[in-house]
Every structure is written in C-alpha cells, then in structure tokens.
mmCIF file of the N, C-alpha and C atoms, coordinates in Angstrom:
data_MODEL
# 
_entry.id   MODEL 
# 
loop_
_atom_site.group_PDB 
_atom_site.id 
_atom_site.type_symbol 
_atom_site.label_atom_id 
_atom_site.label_alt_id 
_atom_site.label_comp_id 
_atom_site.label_asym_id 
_atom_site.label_entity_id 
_atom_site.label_seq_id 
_atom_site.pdbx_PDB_ins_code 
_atom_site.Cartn_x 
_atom_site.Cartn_y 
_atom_site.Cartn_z 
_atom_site.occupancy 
_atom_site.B_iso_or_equiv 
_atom_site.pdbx_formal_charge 
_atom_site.auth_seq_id 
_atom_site.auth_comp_id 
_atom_site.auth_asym_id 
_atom_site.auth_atom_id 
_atom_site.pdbx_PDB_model_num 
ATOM 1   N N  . UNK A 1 1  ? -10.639 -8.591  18.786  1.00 0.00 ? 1  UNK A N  1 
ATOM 2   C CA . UNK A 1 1  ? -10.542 -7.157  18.745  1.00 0.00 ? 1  UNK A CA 1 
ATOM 3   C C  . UNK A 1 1  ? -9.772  -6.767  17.474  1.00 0.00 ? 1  UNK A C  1 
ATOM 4   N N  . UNK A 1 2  ? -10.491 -5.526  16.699  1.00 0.00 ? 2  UNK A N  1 
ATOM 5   C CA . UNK A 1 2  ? -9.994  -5.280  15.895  1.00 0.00 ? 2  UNK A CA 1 
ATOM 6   C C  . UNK A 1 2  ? -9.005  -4.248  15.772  1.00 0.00 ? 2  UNK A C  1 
ATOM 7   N N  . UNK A 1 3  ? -7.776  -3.919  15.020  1.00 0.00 ? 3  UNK A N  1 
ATOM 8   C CA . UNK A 1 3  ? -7.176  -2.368  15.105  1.00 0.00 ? 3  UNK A CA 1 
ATOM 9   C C  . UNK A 1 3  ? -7.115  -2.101  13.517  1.00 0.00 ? 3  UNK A C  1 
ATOM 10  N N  . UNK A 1 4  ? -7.007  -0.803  13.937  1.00 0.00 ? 4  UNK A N  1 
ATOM 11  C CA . UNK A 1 4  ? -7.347  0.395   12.853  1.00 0.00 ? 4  UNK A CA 1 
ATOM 12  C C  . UNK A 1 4  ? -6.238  1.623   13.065  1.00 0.00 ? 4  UNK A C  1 
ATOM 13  N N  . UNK A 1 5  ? -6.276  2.189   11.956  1.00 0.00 ? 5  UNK A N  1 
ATOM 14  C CA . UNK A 1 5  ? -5.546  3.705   11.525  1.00 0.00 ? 5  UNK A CA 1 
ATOM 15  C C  . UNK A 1 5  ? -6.224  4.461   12.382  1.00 0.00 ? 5  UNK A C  1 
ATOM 16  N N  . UNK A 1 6  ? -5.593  5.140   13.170  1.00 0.00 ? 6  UNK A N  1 
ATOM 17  C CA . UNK A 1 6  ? -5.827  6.125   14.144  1.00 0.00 ? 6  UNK A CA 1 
ATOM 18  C C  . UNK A 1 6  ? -6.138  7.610   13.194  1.00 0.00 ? 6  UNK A C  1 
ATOM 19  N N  . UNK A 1 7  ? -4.951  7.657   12.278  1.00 0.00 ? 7  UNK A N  1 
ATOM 20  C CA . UNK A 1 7  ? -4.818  9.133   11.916  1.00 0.00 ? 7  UNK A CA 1 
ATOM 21  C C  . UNK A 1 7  ? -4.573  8.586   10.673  1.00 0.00 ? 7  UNK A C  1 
ATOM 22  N N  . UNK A 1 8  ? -4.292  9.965   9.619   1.00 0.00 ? 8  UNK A N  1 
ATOM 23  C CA . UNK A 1 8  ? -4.021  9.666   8.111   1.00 0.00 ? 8  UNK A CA 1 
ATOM 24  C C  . UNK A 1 8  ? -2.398  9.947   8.892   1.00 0.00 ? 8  UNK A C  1 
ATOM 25  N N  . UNK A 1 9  ? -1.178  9.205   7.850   1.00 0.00 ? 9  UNK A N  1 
ATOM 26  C CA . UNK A 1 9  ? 0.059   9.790   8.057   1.00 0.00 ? 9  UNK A CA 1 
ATOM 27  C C  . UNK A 1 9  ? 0.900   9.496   7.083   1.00 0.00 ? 9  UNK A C  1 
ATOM 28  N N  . UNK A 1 10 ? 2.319   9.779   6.895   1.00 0.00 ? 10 UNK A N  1 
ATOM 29  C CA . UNK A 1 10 ? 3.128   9.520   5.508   1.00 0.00 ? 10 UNK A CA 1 
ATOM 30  C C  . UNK A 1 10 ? 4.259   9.584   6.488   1.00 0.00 ? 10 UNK A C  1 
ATOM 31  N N  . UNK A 1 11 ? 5.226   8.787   6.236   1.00 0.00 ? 11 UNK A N  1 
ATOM 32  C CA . UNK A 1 11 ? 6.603   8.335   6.152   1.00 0.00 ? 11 UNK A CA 1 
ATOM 33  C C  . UNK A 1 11 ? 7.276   7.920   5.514   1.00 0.00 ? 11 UNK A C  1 
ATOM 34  N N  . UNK A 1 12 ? 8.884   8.395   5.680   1.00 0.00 ? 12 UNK A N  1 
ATOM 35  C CA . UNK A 1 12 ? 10.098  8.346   4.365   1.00 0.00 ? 12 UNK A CA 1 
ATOM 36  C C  . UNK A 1 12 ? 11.006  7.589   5.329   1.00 0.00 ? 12 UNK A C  1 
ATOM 37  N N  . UNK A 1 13 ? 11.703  6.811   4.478   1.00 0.00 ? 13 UNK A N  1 
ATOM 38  C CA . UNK A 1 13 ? 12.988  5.940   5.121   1.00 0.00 ? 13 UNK A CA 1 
ATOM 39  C C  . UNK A 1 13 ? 13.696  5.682   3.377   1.00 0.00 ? 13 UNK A C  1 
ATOM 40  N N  . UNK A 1 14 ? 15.093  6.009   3.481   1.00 0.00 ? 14 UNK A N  1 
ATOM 41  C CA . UNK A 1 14 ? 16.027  5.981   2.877   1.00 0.00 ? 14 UNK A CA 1 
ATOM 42  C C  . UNK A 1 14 ? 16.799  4.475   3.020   1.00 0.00 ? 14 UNK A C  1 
ATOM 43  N N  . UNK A 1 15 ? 16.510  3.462   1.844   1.00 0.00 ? 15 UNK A N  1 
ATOM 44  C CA . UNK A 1 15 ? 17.753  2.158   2.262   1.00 0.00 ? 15 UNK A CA 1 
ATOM 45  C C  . UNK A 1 15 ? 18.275  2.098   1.172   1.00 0.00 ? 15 UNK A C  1 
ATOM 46  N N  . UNK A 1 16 ? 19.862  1.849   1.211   1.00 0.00 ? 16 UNK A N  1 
ATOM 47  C CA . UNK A 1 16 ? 20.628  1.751   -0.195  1.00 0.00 ? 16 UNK A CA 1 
ATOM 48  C C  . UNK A 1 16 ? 20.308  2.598   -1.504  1.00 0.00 ? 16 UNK A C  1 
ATOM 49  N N  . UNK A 1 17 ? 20.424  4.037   -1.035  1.00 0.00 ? 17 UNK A N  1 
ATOM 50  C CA . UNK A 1 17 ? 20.086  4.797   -1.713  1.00 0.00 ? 17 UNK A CA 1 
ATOM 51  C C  . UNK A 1 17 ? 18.627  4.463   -2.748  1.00 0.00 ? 17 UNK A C  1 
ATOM 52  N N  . UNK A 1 18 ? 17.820  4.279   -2.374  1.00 0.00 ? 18 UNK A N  1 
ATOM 53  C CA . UNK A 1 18 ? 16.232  3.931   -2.372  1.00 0.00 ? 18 UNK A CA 1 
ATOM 54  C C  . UNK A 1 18 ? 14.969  4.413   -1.536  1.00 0.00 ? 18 UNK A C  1 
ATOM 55  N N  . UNK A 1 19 ? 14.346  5.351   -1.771  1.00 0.00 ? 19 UNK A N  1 
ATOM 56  C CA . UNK A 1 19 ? 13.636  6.493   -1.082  1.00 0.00 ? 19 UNK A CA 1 
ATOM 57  C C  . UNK A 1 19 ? 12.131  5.263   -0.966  1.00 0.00 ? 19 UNK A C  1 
ATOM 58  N N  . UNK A 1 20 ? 11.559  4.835   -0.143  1.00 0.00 ? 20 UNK A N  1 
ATOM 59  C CA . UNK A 1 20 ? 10.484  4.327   0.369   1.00 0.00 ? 20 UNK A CA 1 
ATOM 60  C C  . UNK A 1 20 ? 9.341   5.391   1.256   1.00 0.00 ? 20 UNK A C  1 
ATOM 61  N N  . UNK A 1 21 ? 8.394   5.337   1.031   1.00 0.00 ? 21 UNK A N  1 
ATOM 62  C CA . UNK A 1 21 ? 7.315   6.368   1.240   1.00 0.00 ? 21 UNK A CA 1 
ATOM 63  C C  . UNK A 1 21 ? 6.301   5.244   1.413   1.00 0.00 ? 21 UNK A C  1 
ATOM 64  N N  . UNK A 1 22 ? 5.332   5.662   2.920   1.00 0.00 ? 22 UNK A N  1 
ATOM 65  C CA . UNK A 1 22 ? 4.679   4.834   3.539   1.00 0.00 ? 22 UNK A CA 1 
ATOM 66  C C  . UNK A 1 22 ? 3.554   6.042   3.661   1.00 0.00 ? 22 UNK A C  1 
ATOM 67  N N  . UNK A 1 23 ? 2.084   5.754   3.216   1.00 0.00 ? 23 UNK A N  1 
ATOM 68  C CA . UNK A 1 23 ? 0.830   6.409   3.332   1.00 0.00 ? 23 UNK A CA 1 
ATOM 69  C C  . UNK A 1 23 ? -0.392  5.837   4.351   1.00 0.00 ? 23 UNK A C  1 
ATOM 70  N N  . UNK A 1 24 ? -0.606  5.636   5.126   1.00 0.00 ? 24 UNK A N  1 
ATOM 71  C CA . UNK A 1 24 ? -1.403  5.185   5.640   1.00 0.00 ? 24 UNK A CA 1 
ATOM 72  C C  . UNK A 1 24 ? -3.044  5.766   5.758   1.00 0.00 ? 24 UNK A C  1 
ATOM 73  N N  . UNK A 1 25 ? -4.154  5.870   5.579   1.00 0.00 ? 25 UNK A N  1 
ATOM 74  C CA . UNK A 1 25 ? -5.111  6.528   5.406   1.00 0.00 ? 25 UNK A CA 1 
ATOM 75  C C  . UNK A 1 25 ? -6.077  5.102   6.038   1.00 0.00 ? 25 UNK A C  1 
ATOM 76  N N  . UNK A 1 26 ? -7.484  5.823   6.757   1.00 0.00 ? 26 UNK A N  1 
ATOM 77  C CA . UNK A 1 26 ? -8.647  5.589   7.455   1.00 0.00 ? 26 UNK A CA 1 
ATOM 78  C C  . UNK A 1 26 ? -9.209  5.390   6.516   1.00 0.00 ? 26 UNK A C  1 
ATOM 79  N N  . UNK A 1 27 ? -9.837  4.344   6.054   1.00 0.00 ? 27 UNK A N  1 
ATOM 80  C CA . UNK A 1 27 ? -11.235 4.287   4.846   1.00 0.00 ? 27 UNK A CA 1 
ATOM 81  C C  . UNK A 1 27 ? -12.325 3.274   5.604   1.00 0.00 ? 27 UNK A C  1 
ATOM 82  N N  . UNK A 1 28 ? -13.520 3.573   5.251   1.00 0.00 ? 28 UNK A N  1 
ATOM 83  C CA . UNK A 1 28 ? -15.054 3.147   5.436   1.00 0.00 ? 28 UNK A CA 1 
ATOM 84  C C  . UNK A 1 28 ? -15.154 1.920   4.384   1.00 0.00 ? 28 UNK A C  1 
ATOM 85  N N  . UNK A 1 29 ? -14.978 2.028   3.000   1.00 0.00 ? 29 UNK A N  1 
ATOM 86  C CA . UNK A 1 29 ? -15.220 1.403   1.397   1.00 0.00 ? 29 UNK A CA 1 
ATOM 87  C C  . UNK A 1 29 ? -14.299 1.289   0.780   1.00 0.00 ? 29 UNK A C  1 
ATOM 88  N N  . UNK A 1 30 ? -14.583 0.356   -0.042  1.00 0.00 ? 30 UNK A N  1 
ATOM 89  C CA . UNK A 1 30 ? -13.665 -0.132  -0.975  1.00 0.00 ? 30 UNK A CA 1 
ATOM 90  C C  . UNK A 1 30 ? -13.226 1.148   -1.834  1.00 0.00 ? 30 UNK A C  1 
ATOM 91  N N  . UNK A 1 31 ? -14.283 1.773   -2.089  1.00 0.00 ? 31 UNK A N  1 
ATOM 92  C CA . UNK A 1 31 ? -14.521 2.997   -2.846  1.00 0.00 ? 31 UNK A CA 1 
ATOM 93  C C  . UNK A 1 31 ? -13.656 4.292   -2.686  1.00 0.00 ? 31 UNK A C  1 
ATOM 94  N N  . UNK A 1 32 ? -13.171 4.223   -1.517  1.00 0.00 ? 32 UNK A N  1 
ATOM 95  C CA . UNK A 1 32 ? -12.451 5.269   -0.235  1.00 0.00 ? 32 UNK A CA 1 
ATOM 96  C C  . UNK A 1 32 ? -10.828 4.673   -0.430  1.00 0.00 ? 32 UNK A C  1 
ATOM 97  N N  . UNK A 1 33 ? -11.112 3.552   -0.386  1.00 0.00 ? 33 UNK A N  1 
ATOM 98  C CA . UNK A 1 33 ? -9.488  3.191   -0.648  1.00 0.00 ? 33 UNK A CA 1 
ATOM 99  C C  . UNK A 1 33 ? -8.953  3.403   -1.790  1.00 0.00 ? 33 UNK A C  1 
ATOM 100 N N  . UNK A 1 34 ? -9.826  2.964   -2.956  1.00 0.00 ? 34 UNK A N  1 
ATOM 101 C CA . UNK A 1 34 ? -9.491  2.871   -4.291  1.00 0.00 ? 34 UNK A CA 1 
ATOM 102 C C  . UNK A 1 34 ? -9.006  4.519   -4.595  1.00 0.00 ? 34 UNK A C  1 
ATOM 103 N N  . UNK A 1 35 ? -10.143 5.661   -4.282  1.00 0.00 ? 35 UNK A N  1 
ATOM 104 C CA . UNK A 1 35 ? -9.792  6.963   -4.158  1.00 0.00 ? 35 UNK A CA 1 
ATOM 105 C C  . UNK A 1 35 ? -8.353  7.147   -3.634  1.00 0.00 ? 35 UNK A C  1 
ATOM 106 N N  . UNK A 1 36 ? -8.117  7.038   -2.588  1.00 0.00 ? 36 UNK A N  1 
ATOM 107 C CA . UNK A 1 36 ? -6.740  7.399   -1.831  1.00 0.00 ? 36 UNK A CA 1 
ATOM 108 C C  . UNK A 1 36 ? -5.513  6.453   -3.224  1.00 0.00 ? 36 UNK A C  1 
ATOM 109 N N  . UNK A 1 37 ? -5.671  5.045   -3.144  1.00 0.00 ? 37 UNK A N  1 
ATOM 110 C CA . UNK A 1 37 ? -4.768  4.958   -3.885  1.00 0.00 ? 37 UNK A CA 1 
ATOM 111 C C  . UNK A 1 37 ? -4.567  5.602   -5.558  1.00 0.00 ? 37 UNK A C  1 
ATOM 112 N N  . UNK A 1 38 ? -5.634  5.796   -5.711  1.00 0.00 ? 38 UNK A N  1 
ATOM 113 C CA . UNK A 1 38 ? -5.414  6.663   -7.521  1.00 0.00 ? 38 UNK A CA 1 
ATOM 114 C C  . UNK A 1 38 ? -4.254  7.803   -7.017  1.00 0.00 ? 38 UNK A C  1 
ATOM 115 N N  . UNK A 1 39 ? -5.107  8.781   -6.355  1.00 0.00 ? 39 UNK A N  1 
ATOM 116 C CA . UNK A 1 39 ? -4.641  10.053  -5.596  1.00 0.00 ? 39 UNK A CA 1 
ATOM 117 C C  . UNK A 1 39 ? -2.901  9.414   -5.494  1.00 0.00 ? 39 UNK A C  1 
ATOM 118 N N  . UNK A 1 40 ? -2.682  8.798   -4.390  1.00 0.00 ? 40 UNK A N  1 
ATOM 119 C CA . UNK A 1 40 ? -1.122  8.255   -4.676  1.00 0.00 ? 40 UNK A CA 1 
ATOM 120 C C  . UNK A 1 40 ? -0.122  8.107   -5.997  1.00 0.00 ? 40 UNK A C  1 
ATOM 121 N N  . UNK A 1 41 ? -1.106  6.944   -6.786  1.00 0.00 ? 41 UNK A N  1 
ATOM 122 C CA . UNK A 1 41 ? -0.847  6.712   -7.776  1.00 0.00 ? 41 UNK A CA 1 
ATOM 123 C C  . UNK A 1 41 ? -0.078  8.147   -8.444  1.00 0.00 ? 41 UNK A C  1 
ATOM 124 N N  . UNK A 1 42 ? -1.169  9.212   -8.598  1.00 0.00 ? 42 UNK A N  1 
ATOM 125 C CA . UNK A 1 42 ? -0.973  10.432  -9.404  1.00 0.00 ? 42 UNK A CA 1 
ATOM 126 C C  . UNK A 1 42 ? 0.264   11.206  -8.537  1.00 0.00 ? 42 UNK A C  1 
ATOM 127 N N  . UNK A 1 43 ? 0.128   10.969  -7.554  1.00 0.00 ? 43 UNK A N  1 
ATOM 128 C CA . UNK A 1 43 ? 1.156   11.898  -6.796  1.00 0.00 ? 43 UNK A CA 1 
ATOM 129 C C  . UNK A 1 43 ? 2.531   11.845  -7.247  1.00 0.00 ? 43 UNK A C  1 
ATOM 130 N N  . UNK A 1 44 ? 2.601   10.081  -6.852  1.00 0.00 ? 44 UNK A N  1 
ATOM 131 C CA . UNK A 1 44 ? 3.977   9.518   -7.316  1.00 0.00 ? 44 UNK A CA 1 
ATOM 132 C C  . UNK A 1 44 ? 4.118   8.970   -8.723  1.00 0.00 ? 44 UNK A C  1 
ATOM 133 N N  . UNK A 1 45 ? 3.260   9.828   -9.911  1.00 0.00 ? 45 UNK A N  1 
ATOM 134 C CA . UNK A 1 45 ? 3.518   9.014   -10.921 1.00 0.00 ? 45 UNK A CA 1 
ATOM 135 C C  . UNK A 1 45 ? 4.832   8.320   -11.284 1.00 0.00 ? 45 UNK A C  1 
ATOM 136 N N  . UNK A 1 46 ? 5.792   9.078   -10.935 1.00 0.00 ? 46 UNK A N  1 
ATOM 137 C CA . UNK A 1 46 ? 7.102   8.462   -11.311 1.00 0.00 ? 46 UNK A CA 1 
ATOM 138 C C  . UNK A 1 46 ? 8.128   7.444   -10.603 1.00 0.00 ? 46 UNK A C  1 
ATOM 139 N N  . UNK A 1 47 ? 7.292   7.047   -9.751  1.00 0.00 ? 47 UNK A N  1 
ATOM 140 C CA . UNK A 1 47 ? 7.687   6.019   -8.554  1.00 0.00 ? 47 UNK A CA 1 
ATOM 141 C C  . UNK A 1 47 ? 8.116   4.613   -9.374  1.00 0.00 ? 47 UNK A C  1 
ATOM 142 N N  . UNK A 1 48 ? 9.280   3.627   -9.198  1.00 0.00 ? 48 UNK A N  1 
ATOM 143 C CA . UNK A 1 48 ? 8.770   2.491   -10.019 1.00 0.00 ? 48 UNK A CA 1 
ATOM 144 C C  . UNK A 1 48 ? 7.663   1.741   -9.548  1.00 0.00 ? 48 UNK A C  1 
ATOM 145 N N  . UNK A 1 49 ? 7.702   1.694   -7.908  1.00 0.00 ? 49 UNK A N  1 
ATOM 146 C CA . UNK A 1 49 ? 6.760   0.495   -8.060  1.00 0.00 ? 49 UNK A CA 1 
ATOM 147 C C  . UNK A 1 49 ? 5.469   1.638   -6.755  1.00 0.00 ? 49 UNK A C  1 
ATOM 148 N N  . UNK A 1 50 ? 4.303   1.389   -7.140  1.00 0.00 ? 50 UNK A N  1 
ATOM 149 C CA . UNK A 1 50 ? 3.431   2.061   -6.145  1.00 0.00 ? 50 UNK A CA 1 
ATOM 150 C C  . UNK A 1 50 ? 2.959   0.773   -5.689  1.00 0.00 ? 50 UNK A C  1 
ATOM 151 N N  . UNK A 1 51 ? 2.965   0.415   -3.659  1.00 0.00 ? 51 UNK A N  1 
ATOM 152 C CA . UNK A 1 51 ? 2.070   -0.913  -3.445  1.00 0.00 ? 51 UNK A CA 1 
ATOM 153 C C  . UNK A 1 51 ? 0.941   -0.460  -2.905  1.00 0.00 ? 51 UNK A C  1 
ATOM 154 N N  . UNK A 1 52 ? 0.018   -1.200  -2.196  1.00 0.00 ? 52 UNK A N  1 
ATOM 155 C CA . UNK A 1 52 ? -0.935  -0.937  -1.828  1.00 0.00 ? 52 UNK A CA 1 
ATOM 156 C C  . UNK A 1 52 ? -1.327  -1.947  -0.919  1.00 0.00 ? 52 UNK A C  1 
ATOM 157 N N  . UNK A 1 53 ? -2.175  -2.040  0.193   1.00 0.00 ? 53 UNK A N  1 
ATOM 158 C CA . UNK A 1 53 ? -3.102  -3.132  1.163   1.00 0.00 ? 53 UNK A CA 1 
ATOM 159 C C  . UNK A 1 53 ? -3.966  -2.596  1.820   1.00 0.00 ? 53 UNK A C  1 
ATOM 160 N N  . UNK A 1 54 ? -5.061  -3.046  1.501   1.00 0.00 ? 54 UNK A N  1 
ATOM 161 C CA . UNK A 1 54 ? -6.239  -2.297  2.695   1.00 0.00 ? 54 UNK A CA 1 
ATOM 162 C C  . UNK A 1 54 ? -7.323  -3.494  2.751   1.00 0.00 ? 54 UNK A C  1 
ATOM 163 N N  . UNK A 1 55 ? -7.941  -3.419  3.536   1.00 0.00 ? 55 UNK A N  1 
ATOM 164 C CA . UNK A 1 55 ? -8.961  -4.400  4.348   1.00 0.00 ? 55 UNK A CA 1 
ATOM 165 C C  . UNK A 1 55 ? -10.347 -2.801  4.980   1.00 0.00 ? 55 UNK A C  1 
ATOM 166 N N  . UNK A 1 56 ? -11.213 -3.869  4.529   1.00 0.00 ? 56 UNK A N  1 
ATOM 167 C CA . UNK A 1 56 ? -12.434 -3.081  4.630   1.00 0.00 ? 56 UNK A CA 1 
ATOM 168 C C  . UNK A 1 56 ? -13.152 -3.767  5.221   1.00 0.00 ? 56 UNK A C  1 
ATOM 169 N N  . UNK A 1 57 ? -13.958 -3.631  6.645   1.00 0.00 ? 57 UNK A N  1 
ATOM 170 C CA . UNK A 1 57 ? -14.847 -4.410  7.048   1.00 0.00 ? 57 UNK A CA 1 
ATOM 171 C C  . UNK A 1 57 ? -16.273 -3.888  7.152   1.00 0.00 ? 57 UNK A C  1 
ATOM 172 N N  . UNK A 1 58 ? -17.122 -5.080  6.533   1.00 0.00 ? 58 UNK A N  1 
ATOM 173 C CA . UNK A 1 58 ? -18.355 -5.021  5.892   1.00 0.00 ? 58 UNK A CA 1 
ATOM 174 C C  . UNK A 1 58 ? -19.591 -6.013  6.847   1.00 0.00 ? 58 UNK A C  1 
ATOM 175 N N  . UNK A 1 59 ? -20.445 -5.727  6.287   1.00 0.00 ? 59 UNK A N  1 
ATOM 176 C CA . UNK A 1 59 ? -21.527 -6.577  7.287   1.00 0.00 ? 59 UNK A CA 1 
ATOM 177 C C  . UNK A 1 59 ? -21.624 -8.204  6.660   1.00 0.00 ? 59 UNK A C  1 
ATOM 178 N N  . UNK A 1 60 ? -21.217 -8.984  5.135   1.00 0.00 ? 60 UNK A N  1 
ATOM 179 C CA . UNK A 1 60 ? -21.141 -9.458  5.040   1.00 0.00 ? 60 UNK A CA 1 
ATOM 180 C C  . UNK A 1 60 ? -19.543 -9.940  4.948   1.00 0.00 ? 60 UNK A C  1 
ATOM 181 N N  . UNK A 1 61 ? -18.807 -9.346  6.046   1.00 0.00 ? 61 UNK A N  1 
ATOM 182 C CA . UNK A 1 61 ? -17.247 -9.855  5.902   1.00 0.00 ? 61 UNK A CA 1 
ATOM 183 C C  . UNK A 1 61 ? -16.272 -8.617  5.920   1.00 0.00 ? 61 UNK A C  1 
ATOM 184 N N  . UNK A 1 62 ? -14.964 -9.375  5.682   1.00 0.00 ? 62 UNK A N  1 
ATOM 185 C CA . UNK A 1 62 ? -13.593 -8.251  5.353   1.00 0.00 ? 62 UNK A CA 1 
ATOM 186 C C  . UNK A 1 62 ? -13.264 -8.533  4.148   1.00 0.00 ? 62 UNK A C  1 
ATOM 187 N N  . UNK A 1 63 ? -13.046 -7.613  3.242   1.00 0.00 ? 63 UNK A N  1 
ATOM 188 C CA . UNK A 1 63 ? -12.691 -6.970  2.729   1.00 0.00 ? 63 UNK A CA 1 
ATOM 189 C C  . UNK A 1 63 ? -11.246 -6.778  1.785   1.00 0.00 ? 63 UNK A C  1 
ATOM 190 N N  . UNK A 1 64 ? -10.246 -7.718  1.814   1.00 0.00 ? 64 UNK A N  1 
ATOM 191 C CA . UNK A 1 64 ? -8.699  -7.792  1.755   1.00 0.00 ? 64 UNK A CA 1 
ATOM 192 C C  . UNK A 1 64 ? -8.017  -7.366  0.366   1.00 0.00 ? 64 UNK A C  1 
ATOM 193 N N  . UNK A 1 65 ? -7.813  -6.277  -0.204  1.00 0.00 ? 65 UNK A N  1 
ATOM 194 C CA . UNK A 1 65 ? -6.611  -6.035  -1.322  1.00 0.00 ? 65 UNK A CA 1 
ATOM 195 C C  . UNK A 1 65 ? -5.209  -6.013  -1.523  1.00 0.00 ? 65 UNK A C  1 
ATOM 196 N N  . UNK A 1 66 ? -4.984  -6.110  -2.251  1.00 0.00 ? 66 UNK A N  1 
ATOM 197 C CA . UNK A 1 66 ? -2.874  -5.574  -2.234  1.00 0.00 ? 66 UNK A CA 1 
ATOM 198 C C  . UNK A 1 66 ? -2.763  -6.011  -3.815  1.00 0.00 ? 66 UNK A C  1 
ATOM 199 N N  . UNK A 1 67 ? -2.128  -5.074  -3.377  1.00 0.00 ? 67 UNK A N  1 
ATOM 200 C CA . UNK A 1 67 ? -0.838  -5.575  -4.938  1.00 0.00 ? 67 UNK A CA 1 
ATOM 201 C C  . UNK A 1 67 ? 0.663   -4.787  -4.454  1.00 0.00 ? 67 UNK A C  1 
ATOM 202 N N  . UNK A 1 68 ? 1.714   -5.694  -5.194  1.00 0.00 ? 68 UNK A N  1 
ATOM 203 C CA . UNK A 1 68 ? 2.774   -5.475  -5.046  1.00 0.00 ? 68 UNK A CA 1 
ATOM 204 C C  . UNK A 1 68 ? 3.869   -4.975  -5.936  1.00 0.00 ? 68 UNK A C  1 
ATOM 205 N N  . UNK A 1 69 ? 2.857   -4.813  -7.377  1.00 0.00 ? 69 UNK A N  1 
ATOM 206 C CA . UNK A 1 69 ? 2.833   -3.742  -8.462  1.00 0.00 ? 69 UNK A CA 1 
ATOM 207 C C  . UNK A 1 69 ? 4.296   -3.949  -9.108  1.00 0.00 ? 69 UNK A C  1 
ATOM 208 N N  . UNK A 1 70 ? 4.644   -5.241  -8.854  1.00 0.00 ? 70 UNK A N  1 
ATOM 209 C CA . UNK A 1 70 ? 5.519   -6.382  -9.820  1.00 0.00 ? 70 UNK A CA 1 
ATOM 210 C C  . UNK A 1 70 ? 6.643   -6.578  -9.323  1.00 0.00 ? 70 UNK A C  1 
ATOM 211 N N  . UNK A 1 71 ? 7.203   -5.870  -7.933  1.00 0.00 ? 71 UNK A N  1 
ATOM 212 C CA . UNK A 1 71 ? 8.156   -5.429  -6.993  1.00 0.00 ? 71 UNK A CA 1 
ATOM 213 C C  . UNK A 1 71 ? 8.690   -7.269  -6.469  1.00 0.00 ? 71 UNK A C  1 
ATOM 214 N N  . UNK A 1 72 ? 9.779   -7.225  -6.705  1.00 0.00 ? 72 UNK A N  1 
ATOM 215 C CA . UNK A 1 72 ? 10.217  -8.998  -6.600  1.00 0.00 ? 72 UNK A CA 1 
ATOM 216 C C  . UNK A 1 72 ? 10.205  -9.261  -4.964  1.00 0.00 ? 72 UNK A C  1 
ATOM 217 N N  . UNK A 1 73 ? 9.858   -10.441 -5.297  1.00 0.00 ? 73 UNK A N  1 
ATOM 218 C CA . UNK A 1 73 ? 9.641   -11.219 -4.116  1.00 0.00 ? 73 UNK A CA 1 
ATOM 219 C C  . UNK A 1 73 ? 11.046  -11.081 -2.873  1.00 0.00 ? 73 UNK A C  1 
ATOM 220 N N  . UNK A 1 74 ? 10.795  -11.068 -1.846  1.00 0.00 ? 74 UNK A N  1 
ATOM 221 C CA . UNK A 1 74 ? 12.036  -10.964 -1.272  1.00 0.00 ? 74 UNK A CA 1 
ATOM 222 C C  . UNK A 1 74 ? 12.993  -12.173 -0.557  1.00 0.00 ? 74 UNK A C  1 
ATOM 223 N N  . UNK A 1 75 ? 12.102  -13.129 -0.691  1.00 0.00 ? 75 UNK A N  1 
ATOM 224 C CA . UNK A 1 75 ? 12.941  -14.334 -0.127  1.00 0.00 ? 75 UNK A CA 1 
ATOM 225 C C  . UNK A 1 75 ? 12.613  -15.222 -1.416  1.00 0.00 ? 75 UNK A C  1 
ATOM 226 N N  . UNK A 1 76 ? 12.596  -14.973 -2.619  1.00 0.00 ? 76 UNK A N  1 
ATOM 227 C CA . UNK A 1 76 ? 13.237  -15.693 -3.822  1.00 0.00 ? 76 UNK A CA 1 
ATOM 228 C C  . UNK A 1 76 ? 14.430  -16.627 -4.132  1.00 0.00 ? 76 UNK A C  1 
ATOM 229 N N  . UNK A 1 77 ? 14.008  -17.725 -4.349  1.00 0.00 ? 77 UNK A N  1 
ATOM 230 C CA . UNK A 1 77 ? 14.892  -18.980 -4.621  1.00 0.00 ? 77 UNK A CA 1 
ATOM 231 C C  . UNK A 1 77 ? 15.666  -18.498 -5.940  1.00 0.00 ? 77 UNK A C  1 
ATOM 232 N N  . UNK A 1 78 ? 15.142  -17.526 -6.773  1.00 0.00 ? 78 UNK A N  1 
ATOM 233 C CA . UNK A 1 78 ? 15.541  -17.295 -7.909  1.00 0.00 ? 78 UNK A CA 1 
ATOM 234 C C  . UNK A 1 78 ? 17.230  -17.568 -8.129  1.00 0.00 ? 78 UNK A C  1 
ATOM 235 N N  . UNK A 1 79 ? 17.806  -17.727 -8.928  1.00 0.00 ? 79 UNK A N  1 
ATOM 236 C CA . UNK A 1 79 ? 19.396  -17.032 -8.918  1.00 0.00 ? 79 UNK A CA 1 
ATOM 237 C C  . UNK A 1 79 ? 19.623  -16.086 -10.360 1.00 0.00 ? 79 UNK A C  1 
ATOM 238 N N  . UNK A 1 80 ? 20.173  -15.186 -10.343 1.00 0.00 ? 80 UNK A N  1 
ATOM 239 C CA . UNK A 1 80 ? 20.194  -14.408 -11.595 1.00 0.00 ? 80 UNK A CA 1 
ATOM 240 C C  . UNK A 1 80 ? 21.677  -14.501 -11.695 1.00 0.00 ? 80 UNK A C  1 
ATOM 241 N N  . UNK A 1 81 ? 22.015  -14.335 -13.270 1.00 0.00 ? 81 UNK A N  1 
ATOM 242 C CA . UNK A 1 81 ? 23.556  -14.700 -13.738 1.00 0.00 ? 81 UNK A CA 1 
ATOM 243 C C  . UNK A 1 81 ? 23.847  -13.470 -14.572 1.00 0.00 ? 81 UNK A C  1 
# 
C-alpha cells in the first residue's frame, strides 16, 4: 500500500535561530514537481539552501528525486578546526 499527500500544505519551525519551511504539494509528473519546485525556488530566492524530494509513480515504475542543495551532511565524521 501506497501513501500520498492528502492536501497541498506549508510549515515553519524555528531551531537555533534558523527559520525551516516545509512545502508539501500532490503531483501526477515529473513535470508537476519540477513546476512546484522552480515556483519555491523563486519564492525563497534568498533562502541558503532550497531541498527538495518527490517520487512519482509511473506505469513503468517510481519515480525518485532530491537534492540537498549542498546543505552538510548531518552525521559527518568530518572535524573542522
């Protein structure tokens, strides 16, 4: 069984003085998503990082995108000095 976006919706949550904004939108096509995210894109031009994930299911398959639009990894071995 599959689940899906019920409704279009947007949510804000504030962490460490860092404003996060969550869009969720219903799409059919790749085509539909790509739309919604430009539209974002433009909204928040001044955002640092805009992400994105959507899954589209098709008659030959799903569909899977994201990007994380260079936003660091969060369980990074890294160490910075």
């Amino acid at each position: 069984m599959f689940k899906t976006i019920k409704e279009n919706c947007t949510s804000e949550i504030i962490e460490k003085k860092s404003k996060f904004i969550a869009n969720s939108f219903y799409v059919e096509s790749v085509q539909e998503a790509e739309k919604y995210i430009k539209m974002i894109n433009k909204k928040f031009f001044d955002s640092r990082h805009n992400c994105y994930a959507f899954s589209v299911y098709t008659k030959n398959g799903v569909i899977n995108r994201f990007s994380d639009n260079g936003e660091p990894a969060r369980n990074s071995r890294r160490s910075y000095a």
